[in-house]
LOMARKOL-631824 format. One record per residue (C-alpha): residue number from 0; x, y, z; residue in three letters. Coordinates in nm, 3 decimals. Layout:
! LOMARKOL-631824
NUM / X / Y / Z / ALA
...
END
This chain:
! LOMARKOL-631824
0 / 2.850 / 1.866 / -6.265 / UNK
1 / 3.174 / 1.730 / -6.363 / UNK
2 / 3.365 / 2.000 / -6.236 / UNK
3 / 3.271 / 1.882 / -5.857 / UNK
4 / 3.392 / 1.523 / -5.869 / UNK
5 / 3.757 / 1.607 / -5.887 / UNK
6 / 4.059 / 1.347 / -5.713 / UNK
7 / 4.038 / 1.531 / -5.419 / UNK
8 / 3.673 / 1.435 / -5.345 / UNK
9 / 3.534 / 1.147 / -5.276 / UNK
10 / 3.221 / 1.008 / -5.369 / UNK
11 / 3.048 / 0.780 / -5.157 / UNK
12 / 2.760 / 0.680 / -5.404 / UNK
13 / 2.992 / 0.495 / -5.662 / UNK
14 / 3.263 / 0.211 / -5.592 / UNK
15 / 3.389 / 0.064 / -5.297 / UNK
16 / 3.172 / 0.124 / -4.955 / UNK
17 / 3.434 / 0.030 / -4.672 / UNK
18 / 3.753 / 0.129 / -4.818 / UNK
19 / 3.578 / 0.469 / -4.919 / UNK
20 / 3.506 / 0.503 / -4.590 / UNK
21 / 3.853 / 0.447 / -4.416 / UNK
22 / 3.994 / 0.695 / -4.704 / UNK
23 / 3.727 / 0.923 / -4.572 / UNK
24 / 3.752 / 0.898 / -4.170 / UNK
25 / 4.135 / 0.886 / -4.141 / UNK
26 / 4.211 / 1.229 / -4.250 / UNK
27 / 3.871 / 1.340 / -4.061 / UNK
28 / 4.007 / 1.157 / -3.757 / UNK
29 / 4.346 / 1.312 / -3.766 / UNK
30 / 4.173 / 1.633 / -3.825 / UNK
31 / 3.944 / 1.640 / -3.516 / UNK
32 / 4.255 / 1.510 / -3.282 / UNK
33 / 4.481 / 1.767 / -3.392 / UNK
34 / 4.182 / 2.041 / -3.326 / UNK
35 / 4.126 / 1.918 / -3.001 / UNK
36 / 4.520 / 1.889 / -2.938 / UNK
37 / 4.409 / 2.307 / -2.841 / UNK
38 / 4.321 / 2.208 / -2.497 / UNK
39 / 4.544 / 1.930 / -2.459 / UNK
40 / 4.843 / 2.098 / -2.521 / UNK
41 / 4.729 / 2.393 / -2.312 / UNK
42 / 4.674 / 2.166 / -2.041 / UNK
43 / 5.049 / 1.973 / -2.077 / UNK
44 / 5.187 / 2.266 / -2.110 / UNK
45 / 5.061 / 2.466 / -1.814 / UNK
46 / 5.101 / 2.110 / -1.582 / UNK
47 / 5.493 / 2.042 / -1.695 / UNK
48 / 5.597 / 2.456 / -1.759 / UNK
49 / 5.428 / 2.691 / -1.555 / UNK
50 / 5.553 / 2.772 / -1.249 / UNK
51 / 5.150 / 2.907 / -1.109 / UNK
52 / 4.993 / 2.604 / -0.934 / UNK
53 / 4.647 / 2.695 / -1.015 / UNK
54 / 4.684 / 2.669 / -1.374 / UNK
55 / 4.556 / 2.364 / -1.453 / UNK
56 / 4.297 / 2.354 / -1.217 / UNK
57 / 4.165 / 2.680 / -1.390 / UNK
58 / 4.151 / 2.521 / -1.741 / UNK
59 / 4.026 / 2.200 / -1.584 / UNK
60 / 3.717 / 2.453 / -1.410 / UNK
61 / 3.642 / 2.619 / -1.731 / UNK
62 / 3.677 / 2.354 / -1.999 / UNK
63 / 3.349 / 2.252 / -1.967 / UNK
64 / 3.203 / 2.540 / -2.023 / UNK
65 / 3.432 / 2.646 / -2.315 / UNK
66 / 3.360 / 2.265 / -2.431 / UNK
67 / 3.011 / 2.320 / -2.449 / UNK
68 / 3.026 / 2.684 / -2.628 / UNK
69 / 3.266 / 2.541 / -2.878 / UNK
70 / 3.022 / 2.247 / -2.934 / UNK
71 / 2.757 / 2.503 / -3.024 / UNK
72 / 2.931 / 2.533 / -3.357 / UNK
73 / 3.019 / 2.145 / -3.396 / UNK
74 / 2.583 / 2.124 / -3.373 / UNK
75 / 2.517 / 2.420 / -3.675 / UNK
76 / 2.787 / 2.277 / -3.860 / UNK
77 / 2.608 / 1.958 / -3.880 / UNK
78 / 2.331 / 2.172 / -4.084 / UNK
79 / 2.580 / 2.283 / -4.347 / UNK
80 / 2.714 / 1.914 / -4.381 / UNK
81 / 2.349 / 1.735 / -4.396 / UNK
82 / 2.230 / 2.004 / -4.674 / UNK
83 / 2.602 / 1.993 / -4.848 / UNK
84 / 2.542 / 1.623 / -4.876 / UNK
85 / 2.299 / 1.572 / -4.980 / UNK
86 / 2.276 / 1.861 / -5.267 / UNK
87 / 2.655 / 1.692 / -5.383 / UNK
88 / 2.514 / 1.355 / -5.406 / UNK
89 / 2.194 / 1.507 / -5.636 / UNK
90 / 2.398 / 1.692 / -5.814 / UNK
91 / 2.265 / 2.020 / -5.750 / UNK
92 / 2.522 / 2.310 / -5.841 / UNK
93 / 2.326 / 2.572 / -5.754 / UNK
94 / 2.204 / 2.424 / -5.461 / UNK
95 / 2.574 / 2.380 / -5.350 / UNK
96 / 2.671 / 2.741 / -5.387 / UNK
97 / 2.464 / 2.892 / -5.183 / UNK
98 / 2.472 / 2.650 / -4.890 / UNK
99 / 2.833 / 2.759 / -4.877 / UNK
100 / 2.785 / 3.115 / -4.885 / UNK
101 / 2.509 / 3.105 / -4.622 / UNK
102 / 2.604 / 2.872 / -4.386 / UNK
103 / 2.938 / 3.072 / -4.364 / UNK
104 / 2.742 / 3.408 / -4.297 / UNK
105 / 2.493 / 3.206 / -4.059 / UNK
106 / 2.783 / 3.078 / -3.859 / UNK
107 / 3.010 / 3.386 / -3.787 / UNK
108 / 2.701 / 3.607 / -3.670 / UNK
109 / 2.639 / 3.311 / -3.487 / UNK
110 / 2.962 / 3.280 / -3.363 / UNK
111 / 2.984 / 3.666 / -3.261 / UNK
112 / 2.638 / 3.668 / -3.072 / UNK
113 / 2.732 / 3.357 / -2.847 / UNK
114 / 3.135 / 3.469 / -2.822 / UNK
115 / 3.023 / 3.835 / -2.691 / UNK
116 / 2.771 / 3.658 / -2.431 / UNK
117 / 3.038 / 3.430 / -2.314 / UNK
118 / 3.272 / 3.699 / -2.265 / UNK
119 / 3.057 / 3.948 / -2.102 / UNK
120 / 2.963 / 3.663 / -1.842 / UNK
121 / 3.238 / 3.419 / -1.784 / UNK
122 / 3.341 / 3.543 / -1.432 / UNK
123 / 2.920 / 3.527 / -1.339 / UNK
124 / 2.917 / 3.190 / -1.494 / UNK
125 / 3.240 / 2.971 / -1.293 / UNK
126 / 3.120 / 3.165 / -0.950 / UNK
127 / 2.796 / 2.990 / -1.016 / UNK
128 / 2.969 / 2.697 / -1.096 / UNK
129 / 3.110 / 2.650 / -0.755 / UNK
130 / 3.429 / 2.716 / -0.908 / UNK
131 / 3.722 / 2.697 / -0.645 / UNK
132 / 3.892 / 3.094 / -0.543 / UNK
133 / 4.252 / 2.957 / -0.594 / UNK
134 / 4.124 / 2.941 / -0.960 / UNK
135 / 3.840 / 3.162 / -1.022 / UNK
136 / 4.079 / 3.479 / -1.159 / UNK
137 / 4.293 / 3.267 / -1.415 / UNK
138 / 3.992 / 3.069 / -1.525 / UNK
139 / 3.786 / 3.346 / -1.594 / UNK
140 / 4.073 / 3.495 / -1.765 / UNK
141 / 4.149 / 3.155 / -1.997 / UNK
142 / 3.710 / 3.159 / -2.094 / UNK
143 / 3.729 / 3.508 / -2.193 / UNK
144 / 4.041 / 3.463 / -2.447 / UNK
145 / 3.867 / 3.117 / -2.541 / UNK
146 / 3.511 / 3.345 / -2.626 / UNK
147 / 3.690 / 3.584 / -2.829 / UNK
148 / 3.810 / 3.286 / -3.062 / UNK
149 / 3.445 / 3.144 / -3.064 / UNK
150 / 3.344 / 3.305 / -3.425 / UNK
151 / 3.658 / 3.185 / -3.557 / UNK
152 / 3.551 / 2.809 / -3.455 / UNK
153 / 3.206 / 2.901 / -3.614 / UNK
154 / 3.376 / 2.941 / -3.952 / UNK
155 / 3.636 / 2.766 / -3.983 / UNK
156 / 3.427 / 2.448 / -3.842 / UNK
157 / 3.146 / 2.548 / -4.127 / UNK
158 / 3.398 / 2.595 / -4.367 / UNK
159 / 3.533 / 2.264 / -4.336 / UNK
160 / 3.173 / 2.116 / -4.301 / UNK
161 / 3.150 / 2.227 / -4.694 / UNK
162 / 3.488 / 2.062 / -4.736 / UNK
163 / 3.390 / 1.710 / -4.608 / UNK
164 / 3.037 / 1.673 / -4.748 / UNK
165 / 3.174 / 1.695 / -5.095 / UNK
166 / 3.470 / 1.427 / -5.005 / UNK
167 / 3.766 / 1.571 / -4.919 / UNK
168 / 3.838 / 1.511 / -4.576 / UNK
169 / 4.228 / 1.576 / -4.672 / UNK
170 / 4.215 / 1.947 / -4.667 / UNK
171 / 4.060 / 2.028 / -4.330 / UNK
172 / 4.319 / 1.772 / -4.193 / UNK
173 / 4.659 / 1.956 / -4.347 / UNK
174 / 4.502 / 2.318 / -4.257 / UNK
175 / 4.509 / 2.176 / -3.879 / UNK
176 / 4.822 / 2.015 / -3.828 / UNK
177 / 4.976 / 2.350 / -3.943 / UNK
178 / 4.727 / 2.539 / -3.713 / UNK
179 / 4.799 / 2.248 / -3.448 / UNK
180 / 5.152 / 2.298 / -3.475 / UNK
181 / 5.158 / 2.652 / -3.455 / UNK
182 / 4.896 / 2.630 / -3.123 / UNK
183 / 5.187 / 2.421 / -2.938 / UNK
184 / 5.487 / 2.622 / -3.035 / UNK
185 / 5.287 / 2.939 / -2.920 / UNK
186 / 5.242 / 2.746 / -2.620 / UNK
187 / 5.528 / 2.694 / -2.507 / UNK
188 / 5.682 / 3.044 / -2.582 / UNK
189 / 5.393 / 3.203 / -2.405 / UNK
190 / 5.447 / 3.028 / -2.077 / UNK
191 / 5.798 / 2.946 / -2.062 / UNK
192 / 5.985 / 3.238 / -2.270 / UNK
193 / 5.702 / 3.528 / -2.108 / UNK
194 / 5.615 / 3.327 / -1.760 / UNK
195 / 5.239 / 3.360 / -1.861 / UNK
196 / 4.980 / 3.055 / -1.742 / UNK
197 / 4.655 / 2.987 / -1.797 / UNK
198 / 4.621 / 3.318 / -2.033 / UNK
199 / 4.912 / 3.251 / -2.237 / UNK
200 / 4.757 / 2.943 / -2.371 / UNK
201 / 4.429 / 3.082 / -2.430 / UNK
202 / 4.605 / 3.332 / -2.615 / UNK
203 / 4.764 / 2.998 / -2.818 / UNK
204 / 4.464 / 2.867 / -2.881 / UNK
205 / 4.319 / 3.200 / -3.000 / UNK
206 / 4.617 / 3.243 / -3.268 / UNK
207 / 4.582 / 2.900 / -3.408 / UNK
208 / 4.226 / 2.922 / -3.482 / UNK
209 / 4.220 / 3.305 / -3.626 / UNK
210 / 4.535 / 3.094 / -3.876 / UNK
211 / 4.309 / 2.774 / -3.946 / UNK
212 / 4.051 / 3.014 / -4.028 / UNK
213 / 4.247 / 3.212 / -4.349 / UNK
214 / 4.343 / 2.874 / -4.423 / UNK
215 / 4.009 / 2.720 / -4.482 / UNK
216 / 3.894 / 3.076 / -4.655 / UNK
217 / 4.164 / 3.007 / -4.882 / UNK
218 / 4.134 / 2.683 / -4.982 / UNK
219 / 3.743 / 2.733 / -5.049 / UNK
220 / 3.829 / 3.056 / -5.230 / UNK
221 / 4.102 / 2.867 / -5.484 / UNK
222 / 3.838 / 2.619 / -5.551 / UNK
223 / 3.731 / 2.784 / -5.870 / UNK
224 / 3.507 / 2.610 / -6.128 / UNK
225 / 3.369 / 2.396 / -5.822 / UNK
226 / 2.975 / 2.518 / -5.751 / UNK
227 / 3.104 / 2.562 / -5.325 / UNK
228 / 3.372 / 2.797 / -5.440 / UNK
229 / 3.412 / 3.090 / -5.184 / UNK
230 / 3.308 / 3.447 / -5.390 / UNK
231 / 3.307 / 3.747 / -5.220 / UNK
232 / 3.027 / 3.881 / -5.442 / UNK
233 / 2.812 / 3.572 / -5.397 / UNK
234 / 2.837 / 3.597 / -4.980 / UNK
235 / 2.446 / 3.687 / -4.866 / UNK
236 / 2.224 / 3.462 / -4.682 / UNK
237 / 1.927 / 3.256 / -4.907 / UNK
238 / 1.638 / 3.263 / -4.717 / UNK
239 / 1.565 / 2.865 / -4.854 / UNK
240 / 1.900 / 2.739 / -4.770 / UNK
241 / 1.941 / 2.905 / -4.450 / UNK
242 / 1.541 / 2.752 / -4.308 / UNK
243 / 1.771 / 2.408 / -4.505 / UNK
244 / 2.039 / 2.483 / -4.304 / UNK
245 / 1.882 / 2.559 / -3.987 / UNK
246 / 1.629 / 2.266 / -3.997 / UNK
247 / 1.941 / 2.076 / -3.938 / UNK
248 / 2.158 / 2.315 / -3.707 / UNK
249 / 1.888 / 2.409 / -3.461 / UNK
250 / 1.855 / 2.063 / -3.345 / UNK
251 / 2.173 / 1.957 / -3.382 / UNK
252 / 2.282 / 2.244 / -3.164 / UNK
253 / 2.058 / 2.202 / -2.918 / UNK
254 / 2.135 / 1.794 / -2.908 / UNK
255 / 2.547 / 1.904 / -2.872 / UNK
256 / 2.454 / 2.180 / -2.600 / UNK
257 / 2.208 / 1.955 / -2.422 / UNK
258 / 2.519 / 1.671 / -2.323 / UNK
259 / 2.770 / 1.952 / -2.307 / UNK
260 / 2.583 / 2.140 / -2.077 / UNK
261 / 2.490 / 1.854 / -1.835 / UNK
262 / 2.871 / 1.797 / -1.872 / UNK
263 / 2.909 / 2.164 / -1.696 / UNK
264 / 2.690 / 2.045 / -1.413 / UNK
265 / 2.882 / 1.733 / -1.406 / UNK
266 / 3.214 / 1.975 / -1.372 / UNK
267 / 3.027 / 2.189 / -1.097 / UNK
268 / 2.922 / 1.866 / -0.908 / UNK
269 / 3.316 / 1.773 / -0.929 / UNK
270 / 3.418 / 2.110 / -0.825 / UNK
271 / 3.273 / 2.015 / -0.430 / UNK
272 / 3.581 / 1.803 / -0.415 / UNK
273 / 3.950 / 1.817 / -0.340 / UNK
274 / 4.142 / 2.019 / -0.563 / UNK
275 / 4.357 / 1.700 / -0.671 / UNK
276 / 4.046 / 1.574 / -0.792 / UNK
277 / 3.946 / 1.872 / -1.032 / UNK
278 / 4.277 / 1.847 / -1.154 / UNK
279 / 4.262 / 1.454 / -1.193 / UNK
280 / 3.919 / 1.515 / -1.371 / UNK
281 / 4.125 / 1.743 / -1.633 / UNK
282 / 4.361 / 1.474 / -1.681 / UNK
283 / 4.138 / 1.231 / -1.752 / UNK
284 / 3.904 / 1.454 / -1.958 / UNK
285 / 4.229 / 1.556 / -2.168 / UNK
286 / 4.304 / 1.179 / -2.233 / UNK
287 / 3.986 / 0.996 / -2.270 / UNK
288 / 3.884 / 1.319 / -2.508 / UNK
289 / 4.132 / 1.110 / -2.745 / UNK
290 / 3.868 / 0.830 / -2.833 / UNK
291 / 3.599 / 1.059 / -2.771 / UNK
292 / 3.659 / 1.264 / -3.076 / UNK
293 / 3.784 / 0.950 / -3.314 / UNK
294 / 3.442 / 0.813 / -3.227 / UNK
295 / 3.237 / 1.131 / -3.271 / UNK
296 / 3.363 / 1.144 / -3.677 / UNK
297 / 3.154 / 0.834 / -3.737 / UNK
298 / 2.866 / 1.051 / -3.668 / UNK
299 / 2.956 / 1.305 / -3.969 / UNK
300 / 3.074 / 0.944 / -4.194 / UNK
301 / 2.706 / 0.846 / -4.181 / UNK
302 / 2.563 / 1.165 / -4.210 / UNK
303 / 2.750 / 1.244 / -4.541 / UNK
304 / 2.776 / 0.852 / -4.667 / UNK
305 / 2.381 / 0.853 / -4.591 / UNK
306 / 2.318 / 1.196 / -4.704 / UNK
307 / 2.476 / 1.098 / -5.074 / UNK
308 / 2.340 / 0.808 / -5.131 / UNK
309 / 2.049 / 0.943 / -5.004 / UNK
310 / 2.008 / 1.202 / -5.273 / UNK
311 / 2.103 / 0.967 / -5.524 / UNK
312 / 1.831 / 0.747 / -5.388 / UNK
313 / 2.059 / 0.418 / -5.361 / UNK
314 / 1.919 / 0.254 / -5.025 / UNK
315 / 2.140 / -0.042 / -5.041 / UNK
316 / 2.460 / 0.179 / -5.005 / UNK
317 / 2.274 / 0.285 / -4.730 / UNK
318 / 2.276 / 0.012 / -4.525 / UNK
319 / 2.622 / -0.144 / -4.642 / UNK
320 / 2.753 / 0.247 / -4.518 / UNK
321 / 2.604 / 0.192 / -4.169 / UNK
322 / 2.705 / -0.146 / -4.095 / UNK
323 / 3.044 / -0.064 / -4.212 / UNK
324 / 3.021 / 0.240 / -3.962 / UNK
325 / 2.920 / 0.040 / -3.649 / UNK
326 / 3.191 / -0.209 / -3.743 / UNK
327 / 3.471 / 0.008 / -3.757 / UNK
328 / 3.384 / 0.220 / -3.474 / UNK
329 / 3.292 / -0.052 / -3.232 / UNK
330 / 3.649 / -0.204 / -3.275 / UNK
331 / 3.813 / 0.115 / -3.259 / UNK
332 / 3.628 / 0.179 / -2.901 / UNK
333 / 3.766 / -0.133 / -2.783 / UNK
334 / 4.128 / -0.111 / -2.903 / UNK
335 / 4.202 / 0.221 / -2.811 / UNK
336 / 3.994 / 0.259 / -2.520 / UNK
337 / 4.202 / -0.093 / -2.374 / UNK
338 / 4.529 / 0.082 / -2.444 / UNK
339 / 4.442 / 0.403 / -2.324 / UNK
340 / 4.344 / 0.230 / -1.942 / UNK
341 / 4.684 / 0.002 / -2.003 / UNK
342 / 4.911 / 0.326 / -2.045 / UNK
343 / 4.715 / 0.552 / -1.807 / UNK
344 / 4.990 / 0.617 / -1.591 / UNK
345 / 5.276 / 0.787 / -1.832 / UNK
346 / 4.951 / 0.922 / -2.005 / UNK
347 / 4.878 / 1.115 / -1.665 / UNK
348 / 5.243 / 1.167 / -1.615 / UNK
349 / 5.252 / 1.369 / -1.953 / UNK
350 / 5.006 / 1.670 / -1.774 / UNK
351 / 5.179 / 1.699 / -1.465 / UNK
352 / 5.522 / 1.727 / -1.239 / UNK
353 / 5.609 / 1.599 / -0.899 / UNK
354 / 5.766 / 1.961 / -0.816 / UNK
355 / 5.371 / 2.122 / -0.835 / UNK
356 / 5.124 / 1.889 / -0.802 / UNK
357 / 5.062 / 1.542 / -0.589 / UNK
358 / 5.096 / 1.340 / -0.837 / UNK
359 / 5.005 / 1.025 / -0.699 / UNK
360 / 4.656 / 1.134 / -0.571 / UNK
361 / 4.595 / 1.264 / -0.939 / UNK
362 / 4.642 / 0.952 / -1.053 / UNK
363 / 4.437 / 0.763 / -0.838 / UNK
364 / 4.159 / 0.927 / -0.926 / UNK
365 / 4.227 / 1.004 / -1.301 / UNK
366 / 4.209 / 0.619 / -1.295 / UNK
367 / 3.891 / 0.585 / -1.125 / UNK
368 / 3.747 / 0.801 / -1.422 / UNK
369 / 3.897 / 0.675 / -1.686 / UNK
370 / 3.803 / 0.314 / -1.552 / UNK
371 / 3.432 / 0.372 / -1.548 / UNK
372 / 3.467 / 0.620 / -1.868 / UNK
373 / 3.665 / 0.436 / -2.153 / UNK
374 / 3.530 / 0.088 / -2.142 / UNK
375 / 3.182 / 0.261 / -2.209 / UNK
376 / 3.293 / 0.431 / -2.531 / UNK
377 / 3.191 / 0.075 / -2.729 / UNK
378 / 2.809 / 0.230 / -2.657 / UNK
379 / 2.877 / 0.525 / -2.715 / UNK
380 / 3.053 / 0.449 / -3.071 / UNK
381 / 2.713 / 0.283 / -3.190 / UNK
382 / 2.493 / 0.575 / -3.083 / UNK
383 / 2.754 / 0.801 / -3.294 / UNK
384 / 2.684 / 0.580 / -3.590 / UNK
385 / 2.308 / 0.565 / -3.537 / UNK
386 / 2.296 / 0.922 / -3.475 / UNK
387 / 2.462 / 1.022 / -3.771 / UNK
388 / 2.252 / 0.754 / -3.986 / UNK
389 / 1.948 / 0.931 / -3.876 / UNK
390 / 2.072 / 1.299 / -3.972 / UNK
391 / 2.170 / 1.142 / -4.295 / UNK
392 / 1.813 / 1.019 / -4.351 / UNK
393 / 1.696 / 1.348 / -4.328 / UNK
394 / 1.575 / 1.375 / -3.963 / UNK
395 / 1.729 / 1.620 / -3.721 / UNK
396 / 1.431 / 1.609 / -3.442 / UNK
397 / 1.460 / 1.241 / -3.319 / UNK
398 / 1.785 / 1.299 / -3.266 / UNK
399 / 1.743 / 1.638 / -3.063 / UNK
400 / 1.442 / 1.495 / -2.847 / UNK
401 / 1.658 / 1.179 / -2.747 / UNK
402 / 1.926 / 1.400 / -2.695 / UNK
403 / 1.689 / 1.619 / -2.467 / UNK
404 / 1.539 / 1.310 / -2.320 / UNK
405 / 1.853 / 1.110 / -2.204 / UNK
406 / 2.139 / 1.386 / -2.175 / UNK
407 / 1.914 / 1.612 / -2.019 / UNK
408 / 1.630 / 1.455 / -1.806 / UNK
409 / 1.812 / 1.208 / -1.735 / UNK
410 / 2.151 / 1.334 / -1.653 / UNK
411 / 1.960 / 1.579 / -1.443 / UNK
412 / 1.804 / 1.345 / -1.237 / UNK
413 / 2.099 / 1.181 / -1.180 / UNK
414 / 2.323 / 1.484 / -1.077 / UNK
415 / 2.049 / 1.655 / -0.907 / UNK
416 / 1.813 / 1.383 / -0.749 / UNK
417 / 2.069 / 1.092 / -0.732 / UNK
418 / 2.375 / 1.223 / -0.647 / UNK
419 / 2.349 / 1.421 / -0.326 / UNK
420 / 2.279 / 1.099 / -0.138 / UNK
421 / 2.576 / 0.895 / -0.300 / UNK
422 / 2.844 / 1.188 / -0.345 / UNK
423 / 3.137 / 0.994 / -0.438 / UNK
424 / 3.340 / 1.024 / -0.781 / UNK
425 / 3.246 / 0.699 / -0.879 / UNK
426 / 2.912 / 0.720 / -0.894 / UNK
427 / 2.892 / 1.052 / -1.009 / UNK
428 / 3.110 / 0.900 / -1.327 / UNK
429 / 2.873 / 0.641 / -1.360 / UNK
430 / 2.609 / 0.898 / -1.539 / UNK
431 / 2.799 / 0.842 / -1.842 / UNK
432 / 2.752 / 0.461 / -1.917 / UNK
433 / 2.397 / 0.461 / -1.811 / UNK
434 / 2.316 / 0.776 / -2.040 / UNK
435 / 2.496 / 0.606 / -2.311 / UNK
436 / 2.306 / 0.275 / -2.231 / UNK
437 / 1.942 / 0.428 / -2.298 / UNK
438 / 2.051 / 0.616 / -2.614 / UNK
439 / 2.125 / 0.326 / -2.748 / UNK
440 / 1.841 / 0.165 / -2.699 / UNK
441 / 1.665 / 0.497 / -2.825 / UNK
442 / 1.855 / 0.523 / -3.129 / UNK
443 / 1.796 / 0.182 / -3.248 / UNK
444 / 1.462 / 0.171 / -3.234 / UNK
445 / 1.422 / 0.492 / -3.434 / UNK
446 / 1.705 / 0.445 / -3.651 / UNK
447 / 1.498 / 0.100 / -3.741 / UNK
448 / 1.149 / 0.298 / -3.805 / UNK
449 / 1.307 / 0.549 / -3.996 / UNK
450 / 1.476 / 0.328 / -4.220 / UNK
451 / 1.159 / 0.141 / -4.316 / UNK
452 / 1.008 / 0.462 / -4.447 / UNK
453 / 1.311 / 0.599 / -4.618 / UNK
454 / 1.330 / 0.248 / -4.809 / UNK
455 / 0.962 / 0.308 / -4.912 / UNK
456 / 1.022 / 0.676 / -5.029 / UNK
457 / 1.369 / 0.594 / -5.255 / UNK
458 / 1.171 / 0.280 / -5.418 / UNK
459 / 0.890 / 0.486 / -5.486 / UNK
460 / 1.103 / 0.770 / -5.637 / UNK
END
């Protein structure tokens, strides 16, 4: 196996726990920002440079949806990085080749099926959604471009899966700073060299990911000697490693889709408003998204620090991994989240211009989200943590029926049941800390179960 533990990997199950760790997440971190930096730059981009009004209320009106699609993949790729992690920590060669080669295959038909649905129906999809006239034709425009790039997000967010459970969180994080960069300097020549709005930037977007993509290909494909090398020849689907894969996809799709799609009906309940409130609610979105996604790695850092240590059956690792987790994503929730609500206003100011929108209403109620929303992050970054620790364990239905349980019952009783006879923004914000609340509360009591039984099995191993 020598050939897998090279300097760029790192593994978790030897050495250091908490400086590991920060080696690990930083690069991870920078490379989830700088893939979400898609949207935001579409979004500053359309608010400061294009002259149509209804831009950024048509991104705002369709993000949701094109959130929740593109979380699809972020759910199977959580398959490919619980099986990836597990076979690198036991040292399975074998094992490791042909997760890569199926999870890639699994993921692009994937990504094809759900990309051609999205497209044929986006314009059925925001009518339903209550979406406003003055943007229905430009949003429908931005989902279908966005859908066309969804089996590129499939791979390339498989692809890097492979990357991270062996230890090299470095790669995926170069690969998308050039993609990144490219995304925002397509940008901005789309809407301000050709005029274009809404569709120029989903056309940005769709660029930048069809580059990460031959990027990622690449790199996996140069990795010769390593057992997840990329060959051609070897690219077929293992009917083991894909039920593997799947065990761990299925409900870790279905967990992503289940908040993501509440988070639609969230959208549509928002969409009854003014207009300067759907755009304030893409503001905020755009800018709270920022310690969203640093808190979301910490889900993947205990899947693949539990995961390794997990096959190489060294439970106190475990638990030194997790605490380490909570600890550094906990603090992170507070400090970021604090300065995010203390520089709210030139944050705002960055997405839109006095000469187009009223910018003064948009802030007033980007602030009353991002009020309610950011100091609630410090629950969600344990439930991240916990979540992940669970996955790593080995179990990918707790976390799917909790996921079913609070972002789905009971997001639907509150936007369905609850809200109609307190309409306002606040409370309809207010979802989000008391759905975060009872996960954790879930996902510590499992998470403590769990644990007592994977103890048991290592020592008995």
């Amino acid at each position: 196996m020598a050939g897998v533990l090279t300097k760029k990997k790192i593994d978790t199950t030897e050495g250091p726990i908490f400086s590991k760790m920060v080696l690990f997440v930083v690069p991870l971190i920078l490379t989830n920002l700088i893939q979400q930096l898609y949207t935001v730059a579409d979004n500053i981009v359309v608010g400061n440079f294009s002259e149509s009004g209804s831009a950024l209320g048509a991104i705002g009106s369709s993000s949701a949806i094109v959130a929740f699609l593109t979380a699809l993949f972020a759910g199977f790729s959580i398959g490919t990085a619980a099986v990836v992690s597990h076979d690198f920590g036991a040292r399975e060669r074998g094992a490791l080749s042909r997760d890569t080669h199926t999870s890639l295959l699994l993921a692009v038909s994937v990504g094809l099926l759900v990309g051609t649905v999205g497209f044929i129906f986006a314009r059925p999809i925001l009518i339903a959604l209550n979406t406003k006239p003055e943007f229905l034709n430009d949003a429908a425009v931005y989902m279908k471009i966005r859908c066309i790039g969804l089996p590129f997000v499939a791979l390339y967010n498989n692809a890097a899966a492979v990357l991270r459970s062996v230890g090299d969180s470095k790669t995926p994080l170069y690969i998308l700073t050039a993609s990144g960069l490219a995304n925002v300097a397509l940008n901005l020549v789309f809407v301000i060299c050709f005029g274009m709005g809404a569709d120029g930037v989903a056309l940005a977007t769709l660029a930048s990911q069809v580059l990460s993509v031959v990027f990622v290909l690449t790199v996996l494909k140069k990795r010769r000697g390593e057992p997840y090398a990329l060959k051609l020849s070897l690219l077929r689907i293992d009917g083991g490693t894909a039920k593997r894969i799947l065990k761990f996809a299925v409900p870790g799709t279905v967990q992503s889709s289940v908040a993501h799609v509440m988070n639609v009906f969230i959208a549509a309940s928002a969409n009854v408003f003014a207009p300067e409130i759907i755009e304030a609610r893409a503001v905020a979105s755009n800018i709270d998204t920022i310690l969203s996604t640093i808190l979301a790695t910490y889900s993947t850092v205990a899947i693949t620090f539990t995961g390794q240590n997990r096959g190489a059956k060294k439970p106190a690792r475990i638990k030194k991994a997790l605490f380490f987790a909570l600890v550094q994503s906990v603090t992170i929730a507070i400090v970021v989240g604090q300065t995010l609500l203390l520089c709210r206003e030139p944050l705002i100011r960055l997405f839109v211009n006095d000469s187009v929108y009223n910018v003064a209403e948009i802030t007033r109620h980007a602030t009353t989200i991002m009020s309610i929303i950011l100091p609630s992050y410090i629950i969600s970054a344990m439930t991240n943590s916990l979540a992940g620790f669970v996955k790593g364990l080995g179990h990918s239905l707790p976390p799917m029926l909790i996921s079913i349980l609070d972002m789905g019952v009971l997001r639907a009783i509150w936007i369905f049941a609850l809200f109609p006879s307190s309409p306002t923004l606040h409370f309809l914000y207010l979802i989000y800390p008391v759905s975060w609340g009872m996960n954790l509360i879930l996902y510590t009591t499992v998470s403590l179960v769990l644990w007592k039984r994977a103890k048991k099995r290592m020592a008995s191993a």
